[in-house]
N, C-alpha and C positions, 0 to 999 in steps of 0.2 A: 504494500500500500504506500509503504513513505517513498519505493522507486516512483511509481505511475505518478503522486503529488506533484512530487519533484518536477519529473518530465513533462506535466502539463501545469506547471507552476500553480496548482490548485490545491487547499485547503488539506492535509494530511488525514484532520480528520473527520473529516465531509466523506474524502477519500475510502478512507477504511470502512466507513459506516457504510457506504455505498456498495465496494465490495462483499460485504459479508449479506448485505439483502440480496444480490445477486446469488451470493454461492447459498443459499438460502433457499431461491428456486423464483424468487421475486421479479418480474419485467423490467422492463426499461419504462413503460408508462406509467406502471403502479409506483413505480417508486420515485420518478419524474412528479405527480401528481399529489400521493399521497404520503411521502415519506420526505419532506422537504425537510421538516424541522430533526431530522435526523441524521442527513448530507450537508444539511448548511446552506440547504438552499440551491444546491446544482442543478443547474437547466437538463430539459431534454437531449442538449447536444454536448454538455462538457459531461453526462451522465455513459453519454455512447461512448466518448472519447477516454473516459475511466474503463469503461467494459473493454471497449479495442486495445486497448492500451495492456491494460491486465491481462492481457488472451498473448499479446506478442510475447510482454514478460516471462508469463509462465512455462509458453513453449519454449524461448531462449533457453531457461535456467533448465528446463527437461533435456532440452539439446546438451546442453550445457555438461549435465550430467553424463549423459552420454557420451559425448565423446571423452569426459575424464576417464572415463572405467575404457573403450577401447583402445585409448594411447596407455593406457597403464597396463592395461591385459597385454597389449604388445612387448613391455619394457620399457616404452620408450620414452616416461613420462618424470621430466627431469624438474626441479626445482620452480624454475624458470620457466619451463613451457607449462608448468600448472599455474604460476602466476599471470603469464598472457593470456589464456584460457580462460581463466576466473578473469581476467580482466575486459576482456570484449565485450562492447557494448552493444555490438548487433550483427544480427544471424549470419551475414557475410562474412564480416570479421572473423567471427568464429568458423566458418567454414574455410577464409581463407589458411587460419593457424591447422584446421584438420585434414588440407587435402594430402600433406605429405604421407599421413599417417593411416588413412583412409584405405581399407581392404581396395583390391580392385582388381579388374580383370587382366588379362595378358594382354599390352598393349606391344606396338612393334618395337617401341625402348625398349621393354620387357625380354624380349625376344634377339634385340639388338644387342642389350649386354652378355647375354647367354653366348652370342656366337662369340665374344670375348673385341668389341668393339669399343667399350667405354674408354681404354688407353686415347684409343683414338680422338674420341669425344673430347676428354680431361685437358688433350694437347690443344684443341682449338677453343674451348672453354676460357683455357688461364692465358689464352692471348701467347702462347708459344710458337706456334705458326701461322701463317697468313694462307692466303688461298691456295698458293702457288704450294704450299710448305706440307698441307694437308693433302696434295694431290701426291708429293713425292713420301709422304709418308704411309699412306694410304696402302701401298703394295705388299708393304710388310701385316696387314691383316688379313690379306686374301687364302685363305683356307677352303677348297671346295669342302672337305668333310664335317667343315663348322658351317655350310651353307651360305659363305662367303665367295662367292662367285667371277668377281672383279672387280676394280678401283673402283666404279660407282657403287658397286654394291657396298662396298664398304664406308663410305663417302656417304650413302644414304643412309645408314643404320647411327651412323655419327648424327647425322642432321638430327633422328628421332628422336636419337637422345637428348639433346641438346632440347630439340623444340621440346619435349617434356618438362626437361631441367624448368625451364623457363616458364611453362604452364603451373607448373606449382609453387613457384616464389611469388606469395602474395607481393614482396615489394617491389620485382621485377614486373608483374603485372600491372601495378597500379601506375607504374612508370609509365610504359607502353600505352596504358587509357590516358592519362595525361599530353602524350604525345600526339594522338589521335583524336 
């Protein structure tokens, strides 16, 4: 109740009183109408904006939960990433701290690093070779047994990783929208 006040700069506890006739089983017009001296007086519409408002909250803090217990069931749930977690203030946010961690299917990265391509990737990633550097590098991953076929083939599996890399750094993304 004190977050949704907060966030709609309204009355705490108008607020809470509102909410608990809601969880209660109360309407939006019964309690618009007849429970004014009990909200403090909250219109029809900052009445909705309490109810909307408390609906995103609760899912958040659900989400919320959720993704604590499956970055922790993985291991991978360090000090720090449970503090920016706990600290996101909305459902993107927190999706964007969850995509790394996020079960998910076999993507062509996925697949890319299995033929043993990431060396590859890591060299054009950290700015160690240029185009030209990547293409003479490139020969030395060509493996038909690893399904490594030729210099593009190998060249393409780098790209996917990379384009992955890249799809899951929220602040690499935010960058890219910024730029666009």
């Amino acid at each position: 109740a004190r977050a949704v006040a907060r966030d709609l700069s309204l009355p705490p506890e108008g607020v809470a009183a509102a909410l608990a006739l809601f969880d209660e089983g109360a309407t939006l017009p019964f309690v618009a109408r007849y429970r004014k001296e009990r909200t403090g007086g909250l219109d029809e519409l900052q009445l909705r904006d309490v109810r909307g408002r408390a609906r995103y909250v609760r899912e958040l803090e659900d989400r919320r939960a959720t993704v604590l217990a499956s970055v922790a069931e993985q291991g991978a749930l360090t000090p720090r990433l449970r503090a920016r977690i706990e600290g996101a203030a909305t459902r993107q946010a927190l999706e964007d701290l969850y995509l790394p961690y996020r079960p998910r299917r076999r993507t062509r990265a996925t697949a890319a690093r299995e033929r043993g391509l990431e060396p590859l990737a890591d060299l054009i990633r950290e700015g160690r070779v240029d185009d030209a550097g990547a293409r003479r590098e490139a020969p030395r991953f060509v493996d038909p047994d690893r399904d490594v076929r030729d210099v593009e083939a190998a060249l393409q599996g780098a790209r996917d990783i990379l384009a992955e890399g890249i799809a899951e750094d929220a602040a690499l993304r935010s960058l890219v929208c910024l730029l666009y």
